[in-house]
Backbone as CSV, one residue per row, in Angstrom:
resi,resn,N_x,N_y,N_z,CA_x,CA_y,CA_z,C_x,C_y,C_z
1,UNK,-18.887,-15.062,-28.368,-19.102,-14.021,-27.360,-17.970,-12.988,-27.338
2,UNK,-16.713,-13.615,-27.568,-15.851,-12.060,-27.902,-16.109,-11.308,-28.653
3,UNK,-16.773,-11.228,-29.426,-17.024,-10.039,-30.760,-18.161,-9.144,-29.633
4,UNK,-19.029,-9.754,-28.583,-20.184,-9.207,-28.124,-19.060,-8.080,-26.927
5,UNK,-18.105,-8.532,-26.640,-17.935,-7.896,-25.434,-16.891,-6.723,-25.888
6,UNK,-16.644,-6.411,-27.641,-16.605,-4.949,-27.654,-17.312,-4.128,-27.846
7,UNK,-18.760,-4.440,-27.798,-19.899,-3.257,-28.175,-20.972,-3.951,-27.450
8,UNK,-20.873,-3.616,-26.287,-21.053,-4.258,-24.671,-22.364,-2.926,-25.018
9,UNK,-22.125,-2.270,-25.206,-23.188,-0.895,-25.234,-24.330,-1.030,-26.046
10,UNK,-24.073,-1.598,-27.416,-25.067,-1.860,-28.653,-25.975,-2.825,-28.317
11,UNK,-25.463,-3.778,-27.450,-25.878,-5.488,-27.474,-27.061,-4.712,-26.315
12,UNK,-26.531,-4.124,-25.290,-27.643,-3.831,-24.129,-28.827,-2.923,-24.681
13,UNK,-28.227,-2.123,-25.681,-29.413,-1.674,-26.181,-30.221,-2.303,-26.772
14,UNK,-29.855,-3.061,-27.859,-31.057,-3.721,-28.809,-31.769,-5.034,-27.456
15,UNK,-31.297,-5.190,-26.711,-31.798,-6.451,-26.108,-33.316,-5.796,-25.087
16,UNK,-33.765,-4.645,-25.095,-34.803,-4.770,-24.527,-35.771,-4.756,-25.615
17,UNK,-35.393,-4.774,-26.957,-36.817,-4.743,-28.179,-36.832,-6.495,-28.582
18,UNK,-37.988,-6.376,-29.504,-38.372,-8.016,-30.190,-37.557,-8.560,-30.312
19,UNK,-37.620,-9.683,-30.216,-36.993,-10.799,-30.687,-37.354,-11.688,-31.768
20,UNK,-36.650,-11.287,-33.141,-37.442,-11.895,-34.634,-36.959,-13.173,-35.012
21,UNK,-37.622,-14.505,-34.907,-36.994,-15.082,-35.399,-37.301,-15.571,-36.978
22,UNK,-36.335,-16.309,-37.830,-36.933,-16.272,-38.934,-36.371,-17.429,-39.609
23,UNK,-36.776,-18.116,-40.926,-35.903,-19.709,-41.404,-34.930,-18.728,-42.862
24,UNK,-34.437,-19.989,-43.542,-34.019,-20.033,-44.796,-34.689,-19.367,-45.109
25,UNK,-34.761,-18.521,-46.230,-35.701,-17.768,-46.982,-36.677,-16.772,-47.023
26,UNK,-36.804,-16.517,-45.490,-37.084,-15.693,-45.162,-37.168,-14.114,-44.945
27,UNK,-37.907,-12.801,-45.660,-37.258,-11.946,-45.985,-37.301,-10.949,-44.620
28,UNK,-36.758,-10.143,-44.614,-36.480,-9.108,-43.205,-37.596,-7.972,-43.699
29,UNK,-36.838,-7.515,-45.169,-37.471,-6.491,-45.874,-37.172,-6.104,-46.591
30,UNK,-38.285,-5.927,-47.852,-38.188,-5.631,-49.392,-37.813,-4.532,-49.999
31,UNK,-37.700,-4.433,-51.099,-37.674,-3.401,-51.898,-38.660,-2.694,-51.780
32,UNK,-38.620,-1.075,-51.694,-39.379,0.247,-51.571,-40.655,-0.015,-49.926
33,UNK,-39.882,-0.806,-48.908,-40.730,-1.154,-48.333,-39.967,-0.152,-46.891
34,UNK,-40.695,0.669,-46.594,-40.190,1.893,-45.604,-39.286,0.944,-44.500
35,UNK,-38.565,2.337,-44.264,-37.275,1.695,-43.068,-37.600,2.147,-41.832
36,UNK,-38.754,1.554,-41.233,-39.231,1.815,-39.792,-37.716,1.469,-38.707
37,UNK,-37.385,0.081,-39.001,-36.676,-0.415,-37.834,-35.123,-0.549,-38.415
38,UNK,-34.301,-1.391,-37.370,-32.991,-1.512,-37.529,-32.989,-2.659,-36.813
39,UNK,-32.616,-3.633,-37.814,-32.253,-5.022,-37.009,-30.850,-5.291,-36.415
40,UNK,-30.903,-6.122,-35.027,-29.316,-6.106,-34.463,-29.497,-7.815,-35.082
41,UNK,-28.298,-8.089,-35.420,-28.403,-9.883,-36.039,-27.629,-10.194,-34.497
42,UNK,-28.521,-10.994,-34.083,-27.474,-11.757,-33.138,-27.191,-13.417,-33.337
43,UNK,-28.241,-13.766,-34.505,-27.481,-15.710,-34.540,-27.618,-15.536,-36.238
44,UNK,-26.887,-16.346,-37.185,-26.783,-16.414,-38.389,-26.835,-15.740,-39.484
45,UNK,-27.341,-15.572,-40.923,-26.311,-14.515,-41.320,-27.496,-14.115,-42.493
46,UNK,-27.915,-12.561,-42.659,-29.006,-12.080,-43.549,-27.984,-11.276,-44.956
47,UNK,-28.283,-11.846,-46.041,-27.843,-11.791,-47.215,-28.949,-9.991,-47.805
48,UNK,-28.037,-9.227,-48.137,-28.182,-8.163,-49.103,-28.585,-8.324,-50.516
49,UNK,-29.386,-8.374,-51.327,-29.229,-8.295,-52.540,-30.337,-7.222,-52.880
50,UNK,-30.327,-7.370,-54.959,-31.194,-6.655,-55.452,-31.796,-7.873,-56.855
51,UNK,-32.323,-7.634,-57.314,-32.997,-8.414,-58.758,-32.557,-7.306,-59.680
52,UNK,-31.762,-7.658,-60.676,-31.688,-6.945,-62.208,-32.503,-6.974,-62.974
53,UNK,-32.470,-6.176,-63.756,-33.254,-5.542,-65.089,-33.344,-7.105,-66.103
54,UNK,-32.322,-8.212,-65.919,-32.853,-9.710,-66.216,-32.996,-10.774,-65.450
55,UNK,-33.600,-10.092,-64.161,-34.565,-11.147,-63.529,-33.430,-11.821,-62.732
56,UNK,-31.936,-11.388,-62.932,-31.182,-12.328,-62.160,-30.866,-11.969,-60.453
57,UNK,-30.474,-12.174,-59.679,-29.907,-12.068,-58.004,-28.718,-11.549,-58.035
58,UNK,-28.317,-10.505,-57.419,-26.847,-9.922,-57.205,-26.470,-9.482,-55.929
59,UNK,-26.092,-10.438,-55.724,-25.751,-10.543,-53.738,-24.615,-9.313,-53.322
60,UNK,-25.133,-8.092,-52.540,-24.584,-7.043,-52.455,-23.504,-6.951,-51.323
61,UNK,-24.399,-8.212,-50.231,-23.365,-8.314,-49.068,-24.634,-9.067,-48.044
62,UNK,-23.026,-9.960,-47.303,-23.986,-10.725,-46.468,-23.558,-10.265,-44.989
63,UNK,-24.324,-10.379,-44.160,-24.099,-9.813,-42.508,-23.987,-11.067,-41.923
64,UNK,-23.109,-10.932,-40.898,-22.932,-11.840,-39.365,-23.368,-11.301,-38.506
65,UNK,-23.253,-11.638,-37.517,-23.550,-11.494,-36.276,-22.382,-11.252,-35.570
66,UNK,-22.222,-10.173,-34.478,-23.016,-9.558,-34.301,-22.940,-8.119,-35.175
67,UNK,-24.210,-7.694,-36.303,-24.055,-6.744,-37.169,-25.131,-6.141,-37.258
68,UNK,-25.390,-4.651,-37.400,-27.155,-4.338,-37.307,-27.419,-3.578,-39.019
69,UNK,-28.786,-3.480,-39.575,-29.204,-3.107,-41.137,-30.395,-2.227,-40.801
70,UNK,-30.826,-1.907,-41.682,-29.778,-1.126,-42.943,-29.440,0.303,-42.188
71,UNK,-28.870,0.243,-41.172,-28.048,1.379,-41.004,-27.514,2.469,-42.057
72,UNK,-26.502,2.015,-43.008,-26.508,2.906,-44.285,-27.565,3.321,-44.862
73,UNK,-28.387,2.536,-44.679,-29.738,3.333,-45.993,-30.309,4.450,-45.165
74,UNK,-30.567,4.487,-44.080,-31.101,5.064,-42.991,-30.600,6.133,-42.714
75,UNK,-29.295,6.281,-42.865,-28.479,7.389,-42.489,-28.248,8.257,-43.621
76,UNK,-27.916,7.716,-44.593,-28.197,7.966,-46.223,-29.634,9.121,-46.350
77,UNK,-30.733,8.734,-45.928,-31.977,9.037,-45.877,-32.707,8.651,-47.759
78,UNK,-32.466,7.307,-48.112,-32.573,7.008,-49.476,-33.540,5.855,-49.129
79,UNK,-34.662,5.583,-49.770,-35.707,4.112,-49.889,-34.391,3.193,-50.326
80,UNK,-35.066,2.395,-49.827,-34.336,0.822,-49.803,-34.417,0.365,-51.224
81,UNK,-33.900,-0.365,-51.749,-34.161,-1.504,-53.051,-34.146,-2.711,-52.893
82,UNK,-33.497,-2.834,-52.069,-32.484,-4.090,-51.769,-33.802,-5.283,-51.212
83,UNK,-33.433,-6.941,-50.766,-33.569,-7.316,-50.173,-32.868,-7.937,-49.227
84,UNK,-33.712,-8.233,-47.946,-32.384,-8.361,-46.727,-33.431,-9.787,-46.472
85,UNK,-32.391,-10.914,-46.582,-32.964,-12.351,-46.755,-31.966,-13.367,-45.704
86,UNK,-33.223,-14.104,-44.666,-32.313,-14.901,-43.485,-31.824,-16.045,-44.865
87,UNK,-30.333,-16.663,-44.333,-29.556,-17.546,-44.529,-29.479,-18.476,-43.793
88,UNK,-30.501,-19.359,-43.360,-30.414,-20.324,-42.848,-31.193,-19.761,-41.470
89,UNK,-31.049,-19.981,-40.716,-31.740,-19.734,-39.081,-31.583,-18.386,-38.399
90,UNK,-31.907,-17.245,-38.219,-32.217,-16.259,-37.819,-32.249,-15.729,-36.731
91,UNK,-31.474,-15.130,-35.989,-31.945,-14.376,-34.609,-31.603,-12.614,-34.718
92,UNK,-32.848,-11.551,-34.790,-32.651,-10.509,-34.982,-33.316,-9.646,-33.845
93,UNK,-32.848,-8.878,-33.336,-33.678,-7.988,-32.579,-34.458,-6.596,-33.264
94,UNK,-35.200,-6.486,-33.132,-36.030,-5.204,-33.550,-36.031,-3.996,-33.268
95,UNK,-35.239,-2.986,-33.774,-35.558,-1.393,-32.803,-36.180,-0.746,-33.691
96,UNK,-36.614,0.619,-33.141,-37.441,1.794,-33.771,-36.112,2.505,-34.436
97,UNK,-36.278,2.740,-35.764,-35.625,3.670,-36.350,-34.673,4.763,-35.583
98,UNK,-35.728,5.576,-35.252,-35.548,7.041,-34.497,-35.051,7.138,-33.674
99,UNK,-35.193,5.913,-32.779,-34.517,6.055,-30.946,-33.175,5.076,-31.325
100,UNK,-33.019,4.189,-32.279,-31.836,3.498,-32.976,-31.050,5.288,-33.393
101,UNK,-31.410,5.674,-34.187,-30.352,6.848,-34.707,-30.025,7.529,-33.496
102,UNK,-30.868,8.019,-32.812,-30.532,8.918,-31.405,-29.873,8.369,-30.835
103,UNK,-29.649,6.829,-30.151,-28.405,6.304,-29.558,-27.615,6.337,-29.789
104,UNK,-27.199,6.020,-31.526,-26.053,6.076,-31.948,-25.440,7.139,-31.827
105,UNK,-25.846,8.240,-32.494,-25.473,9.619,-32.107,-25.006,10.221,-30.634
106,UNK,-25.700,9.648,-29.833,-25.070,9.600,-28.486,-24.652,9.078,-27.818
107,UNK,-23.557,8.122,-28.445,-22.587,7.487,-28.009,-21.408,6.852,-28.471
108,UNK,-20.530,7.760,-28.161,-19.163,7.280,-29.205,-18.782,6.279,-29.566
109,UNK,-18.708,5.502,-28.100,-18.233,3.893,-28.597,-19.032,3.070,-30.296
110,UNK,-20.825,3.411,-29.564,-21.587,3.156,-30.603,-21.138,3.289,-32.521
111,UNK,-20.767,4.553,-31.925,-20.725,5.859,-33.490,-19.388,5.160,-33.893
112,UNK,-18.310,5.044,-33.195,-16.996,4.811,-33.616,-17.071,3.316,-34.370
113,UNK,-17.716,2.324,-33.756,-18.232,1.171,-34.030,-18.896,0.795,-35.742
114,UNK,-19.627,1.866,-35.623,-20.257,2.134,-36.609,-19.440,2.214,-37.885
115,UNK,-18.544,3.595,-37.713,-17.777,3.713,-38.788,-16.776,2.822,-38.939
116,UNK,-16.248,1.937,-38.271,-15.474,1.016,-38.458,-15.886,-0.045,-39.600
117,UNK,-17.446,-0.362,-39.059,-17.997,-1.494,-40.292,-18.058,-0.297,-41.395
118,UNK,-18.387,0.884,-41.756,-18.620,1.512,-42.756,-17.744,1.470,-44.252
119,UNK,-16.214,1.881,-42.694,-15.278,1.773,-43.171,-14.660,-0.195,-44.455
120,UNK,-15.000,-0.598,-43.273,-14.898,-1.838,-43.954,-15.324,-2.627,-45.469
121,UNK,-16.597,-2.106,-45.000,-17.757,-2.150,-46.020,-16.968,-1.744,-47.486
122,UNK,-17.031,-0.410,-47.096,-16.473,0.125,-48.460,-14.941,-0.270,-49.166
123,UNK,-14.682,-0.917,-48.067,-12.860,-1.683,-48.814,-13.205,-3.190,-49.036
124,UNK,-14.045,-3.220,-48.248,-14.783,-5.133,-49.476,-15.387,-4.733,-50.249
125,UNK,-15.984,-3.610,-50.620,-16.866,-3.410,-51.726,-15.656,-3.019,-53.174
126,UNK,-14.322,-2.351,-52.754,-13.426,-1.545,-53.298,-12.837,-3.196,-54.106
127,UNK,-12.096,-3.839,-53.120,-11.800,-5.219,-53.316,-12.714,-6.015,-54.640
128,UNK,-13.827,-6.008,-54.204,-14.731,-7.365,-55.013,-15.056,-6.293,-56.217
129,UNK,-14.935,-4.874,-56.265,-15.029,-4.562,-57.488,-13.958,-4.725,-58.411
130,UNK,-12.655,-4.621,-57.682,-11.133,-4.904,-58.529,-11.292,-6.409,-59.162
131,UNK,-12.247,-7.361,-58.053,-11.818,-8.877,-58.881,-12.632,-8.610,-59.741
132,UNK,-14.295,-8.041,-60.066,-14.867,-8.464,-60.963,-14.150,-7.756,-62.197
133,UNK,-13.444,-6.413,-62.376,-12.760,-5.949,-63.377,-11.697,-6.960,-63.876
134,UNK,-11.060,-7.038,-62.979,-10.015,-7.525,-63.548,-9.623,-9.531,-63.784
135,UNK,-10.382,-10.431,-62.963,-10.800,-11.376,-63.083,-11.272,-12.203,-63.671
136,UNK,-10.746,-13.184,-64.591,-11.722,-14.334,-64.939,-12.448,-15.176,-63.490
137,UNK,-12.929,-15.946,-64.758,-13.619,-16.638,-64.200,-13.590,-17.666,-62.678
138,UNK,-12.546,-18.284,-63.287,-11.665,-19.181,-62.239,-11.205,-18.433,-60.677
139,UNK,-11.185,-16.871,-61.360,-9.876,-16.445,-60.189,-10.662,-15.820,-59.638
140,UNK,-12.067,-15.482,-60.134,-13.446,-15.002,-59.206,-14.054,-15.671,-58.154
141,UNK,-13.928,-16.710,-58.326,-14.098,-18.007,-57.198,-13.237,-18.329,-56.175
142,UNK,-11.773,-18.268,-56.707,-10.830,-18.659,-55.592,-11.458,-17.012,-54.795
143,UNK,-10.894,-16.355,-54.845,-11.007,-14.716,-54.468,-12.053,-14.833,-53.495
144,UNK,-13.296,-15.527,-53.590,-14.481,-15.357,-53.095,-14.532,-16.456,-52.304
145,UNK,-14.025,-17.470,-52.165,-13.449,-18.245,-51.544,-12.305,-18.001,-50.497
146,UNK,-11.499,-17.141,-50.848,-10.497,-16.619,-50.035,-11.282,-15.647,-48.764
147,UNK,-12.275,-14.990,-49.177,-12.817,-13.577,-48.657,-13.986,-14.611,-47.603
148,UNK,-14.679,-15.807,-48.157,-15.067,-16.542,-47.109,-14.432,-16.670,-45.966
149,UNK,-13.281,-17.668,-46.576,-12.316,-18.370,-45.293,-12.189,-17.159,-44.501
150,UNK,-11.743,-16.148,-44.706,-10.988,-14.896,-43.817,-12.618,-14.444,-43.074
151,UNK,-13.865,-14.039,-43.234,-14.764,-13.799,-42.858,-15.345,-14.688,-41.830
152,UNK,-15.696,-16.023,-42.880,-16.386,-16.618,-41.771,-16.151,-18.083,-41.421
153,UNK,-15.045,-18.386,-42.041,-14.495,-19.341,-41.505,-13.625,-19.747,-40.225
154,UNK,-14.080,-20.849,-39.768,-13.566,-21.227,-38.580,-12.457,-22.630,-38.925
155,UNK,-11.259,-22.776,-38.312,-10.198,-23.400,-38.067,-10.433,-24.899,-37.746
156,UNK,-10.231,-25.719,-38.010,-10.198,-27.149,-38.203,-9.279,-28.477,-38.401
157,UNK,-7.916,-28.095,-37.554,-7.306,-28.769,-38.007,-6.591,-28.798,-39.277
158,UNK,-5.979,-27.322,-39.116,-5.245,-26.923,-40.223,-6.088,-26.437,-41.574
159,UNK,-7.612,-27.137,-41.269,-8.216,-26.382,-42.685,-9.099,-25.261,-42.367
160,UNK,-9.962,-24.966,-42.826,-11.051,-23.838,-42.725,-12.559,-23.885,-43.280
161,UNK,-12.817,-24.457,-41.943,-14.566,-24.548,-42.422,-15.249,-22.909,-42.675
162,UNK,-15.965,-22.955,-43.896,-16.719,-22.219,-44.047,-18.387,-21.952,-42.871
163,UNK,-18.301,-21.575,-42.509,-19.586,-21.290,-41.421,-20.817,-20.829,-42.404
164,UNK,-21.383,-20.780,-43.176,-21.939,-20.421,-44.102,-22.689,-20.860,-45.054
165,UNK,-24.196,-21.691,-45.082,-24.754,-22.297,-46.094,-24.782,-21.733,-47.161
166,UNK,-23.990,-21.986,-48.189,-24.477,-21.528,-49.831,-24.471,-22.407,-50.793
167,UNK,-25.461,-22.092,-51.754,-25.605,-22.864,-52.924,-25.012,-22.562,-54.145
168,UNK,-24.422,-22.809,-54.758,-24.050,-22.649,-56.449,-24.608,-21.246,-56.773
169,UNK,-26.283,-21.377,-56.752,-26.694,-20.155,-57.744,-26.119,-19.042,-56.238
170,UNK,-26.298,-19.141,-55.189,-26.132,-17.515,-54.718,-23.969,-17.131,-54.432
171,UNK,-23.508,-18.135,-54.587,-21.992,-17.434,-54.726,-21.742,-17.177,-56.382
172,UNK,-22.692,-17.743,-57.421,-22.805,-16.610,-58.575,-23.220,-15.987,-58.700
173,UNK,-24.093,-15.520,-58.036,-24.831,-14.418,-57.739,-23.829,-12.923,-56.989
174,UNK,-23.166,-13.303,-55.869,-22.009,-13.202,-55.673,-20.762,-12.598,-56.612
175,UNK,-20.568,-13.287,-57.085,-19.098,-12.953,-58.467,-19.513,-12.801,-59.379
176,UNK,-21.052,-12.626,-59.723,-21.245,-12.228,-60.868,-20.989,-12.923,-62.314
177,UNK,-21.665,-14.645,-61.863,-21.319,-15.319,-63.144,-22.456,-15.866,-62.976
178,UNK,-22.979,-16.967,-64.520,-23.913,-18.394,-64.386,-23.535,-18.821,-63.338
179,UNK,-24.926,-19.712,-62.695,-24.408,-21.010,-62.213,-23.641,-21.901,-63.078
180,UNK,-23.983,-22.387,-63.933,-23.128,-22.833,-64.695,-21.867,-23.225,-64.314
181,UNK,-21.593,-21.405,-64.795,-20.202,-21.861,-64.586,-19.307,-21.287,-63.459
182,UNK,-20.133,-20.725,-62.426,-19.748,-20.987,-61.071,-19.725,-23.023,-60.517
183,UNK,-20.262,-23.157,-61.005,-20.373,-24.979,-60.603,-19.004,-25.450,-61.455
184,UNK,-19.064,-25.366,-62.387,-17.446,-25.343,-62.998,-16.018,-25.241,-62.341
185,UNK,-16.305,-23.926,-62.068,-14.556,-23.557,-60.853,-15.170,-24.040,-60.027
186,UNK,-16.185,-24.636,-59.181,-15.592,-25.092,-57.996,-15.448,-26.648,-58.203
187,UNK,-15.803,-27.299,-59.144,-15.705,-28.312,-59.200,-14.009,-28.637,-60.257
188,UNK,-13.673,-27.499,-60.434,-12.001,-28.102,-60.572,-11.365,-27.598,-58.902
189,UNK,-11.826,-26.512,-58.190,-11.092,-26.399,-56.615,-11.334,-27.730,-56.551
190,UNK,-12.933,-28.601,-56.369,-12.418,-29.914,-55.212,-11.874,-30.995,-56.227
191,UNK,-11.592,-30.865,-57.435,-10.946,-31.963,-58.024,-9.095,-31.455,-57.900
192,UNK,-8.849,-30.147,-57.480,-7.401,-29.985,-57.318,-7.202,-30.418,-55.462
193,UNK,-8.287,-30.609,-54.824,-8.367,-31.118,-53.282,-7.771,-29.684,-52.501
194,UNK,-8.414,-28.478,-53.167,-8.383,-27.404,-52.554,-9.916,-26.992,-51.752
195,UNK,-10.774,-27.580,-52.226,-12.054,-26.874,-51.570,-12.574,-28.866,-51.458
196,UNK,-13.734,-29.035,-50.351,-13.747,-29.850,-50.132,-15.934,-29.687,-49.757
197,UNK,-16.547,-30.307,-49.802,-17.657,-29.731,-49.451,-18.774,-30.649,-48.581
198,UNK,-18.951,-30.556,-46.938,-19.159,-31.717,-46.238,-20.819,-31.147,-46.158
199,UNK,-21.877,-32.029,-45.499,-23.142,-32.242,-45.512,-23.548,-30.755,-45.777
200,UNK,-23.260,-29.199,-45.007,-23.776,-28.149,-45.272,-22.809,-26.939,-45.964
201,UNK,-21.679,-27.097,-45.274,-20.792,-26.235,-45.732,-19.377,-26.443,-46.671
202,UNK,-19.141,-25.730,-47.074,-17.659,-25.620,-47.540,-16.689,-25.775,-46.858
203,UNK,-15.555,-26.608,-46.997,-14.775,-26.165,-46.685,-12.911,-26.382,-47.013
204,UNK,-12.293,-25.300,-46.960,-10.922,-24.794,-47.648,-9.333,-25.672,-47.022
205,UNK,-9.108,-26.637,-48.041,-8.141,-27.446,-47.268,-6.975,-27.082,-47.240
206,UNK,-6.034,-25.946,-47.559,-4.980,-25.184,-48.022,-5.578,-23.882,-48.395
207,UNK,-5.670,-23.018,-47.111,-5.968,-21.655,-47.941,-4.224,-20.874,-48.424
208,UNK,-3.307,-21.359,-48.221,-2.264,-20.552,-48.852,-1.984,-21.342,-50.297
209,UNK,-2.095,-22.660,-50.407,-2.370,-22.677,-51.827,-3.873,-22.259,-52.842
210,UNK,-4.896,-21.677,-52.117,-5.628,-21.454,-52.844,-5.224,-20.001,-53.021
211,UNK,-4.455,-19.213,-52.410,-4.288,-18.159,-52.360,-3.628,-17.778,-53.843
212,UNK,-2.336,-18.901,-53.742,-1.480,-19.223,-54.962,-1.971,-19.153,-56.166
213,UNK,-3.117,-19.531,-56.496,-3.948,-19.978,-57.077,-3.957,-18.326,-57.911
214,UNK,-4.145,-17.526,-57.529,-4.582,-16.132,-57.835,-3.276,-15.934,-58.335
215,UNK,-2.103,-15.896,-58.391,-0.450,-15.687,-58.416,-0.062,-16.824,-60.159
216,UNK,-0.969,-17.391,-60.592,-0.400,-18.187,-61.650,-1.426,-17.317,-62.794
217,UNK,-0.016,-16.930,-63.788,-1.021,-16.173,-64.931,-1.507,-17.261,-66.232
218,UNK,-1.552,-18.305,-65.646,-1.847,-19.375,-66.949,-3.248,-19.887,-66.401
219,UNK,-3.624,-19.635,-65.130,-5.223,-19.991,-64.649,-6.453,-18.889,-64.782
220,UNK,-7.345,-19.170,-65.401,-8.249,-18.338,-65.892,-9.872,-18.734,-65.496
């Protein structure tokens, strides 16, 4: 509820439209499929991607709560490609496009809000493009692992649960490798007893030595 009570303004707005709920796998909305609405996420977390030219998944970005979509595309004034897919259990509210843009526009807090995630956006996007340049394999995982813990991990007794169901294929999907051999690095993290992985989630037992981890030029 602290994240709700700085955009005390956004939350009152979306709360008089639908209430969507939706499971695992579930899509919000497809590729070339018009951008009537703007979802506010208020419980769990809807994954961004697109399908490549070989059929593979390339996870563009995932949303929390509380976060609203596709705002950029919308404002952009560009058709969608993307798909916007629930991660586990779903709570979204529904607005109209049009009266969504007109609020925003008329109201700073809103607007300022706005550009803040924009802002953000584009320095995780700046970030995860530096690891995939410059990155092996190994150090694509810790990295993405690191960018978890700091996102959406929650505190545990010195470690850091990941809040976040994922599987093998979608954090390679993610960094941009096989499963394969995304299953690889993480299975030397929990054999170094840096990553640990309980009934749903991940989670990081030393994030300053996994940090380290990135700092040794003999790990690849």
């Amino acid at each position: 509820m602290i994240r709700y009570t700085k955009m005390k303004k956004m939350v009152n707005y979306f709360s008089q439209f639908e209430l969507v709920r939706l499971k695992r796998g579930q899509v919000l909305l497809k590729p070339d499929e018009q951008i009537s609405h703007i979802y506010f996420l208020e419980k769990g977390y809807v994954k961004q991607y697109v399908i490549s030219e070989d059929g593979e998944e390339i996870t563009i970005h995932i949303f929390r709560n509380p976060s609203y979509f596709p705002m950029m595309l919308a404002i952009a004034g560009v058709s969608n490609k993307y798909f916007f897919e629930a991660l586990g259990s779903v709570e979204a509210r529904k607005a109209p496009l049009e009266q969504t843009m007109e609020f925003v526009k008329n109201n700073p807090e809103a607007l300022f809000d706005l550009t803040k995630r924009f802002a953000g956006g584009i320095n995780g996007l700046a970030i995860r493009l530096e690891n995939l340049v410059s990155e092996r394999s190994y150090k694509r995982v810790v990295s993405f692992f690191l960018y978890l813990a700091n996102t959406f991990g929650e505190n545990r007794r010195g470690k850091v649960e990941i809040k976040l169901p994922l599987t093998h294929k979608e954090i390679a999907s993610w960094v941009n490798l096989t499963r394969e051999t995304t299953s690889r690095q993480i299975e030397k993290l929990i054999n170094k007893q840096l990553l640990t992985r309980s009934k749903l989630f991940f989670i990081v037992n030393d994030t300053k030595e996994l940090a380290n981890q990135l700092k040794n030029p003999y790990l690849s």
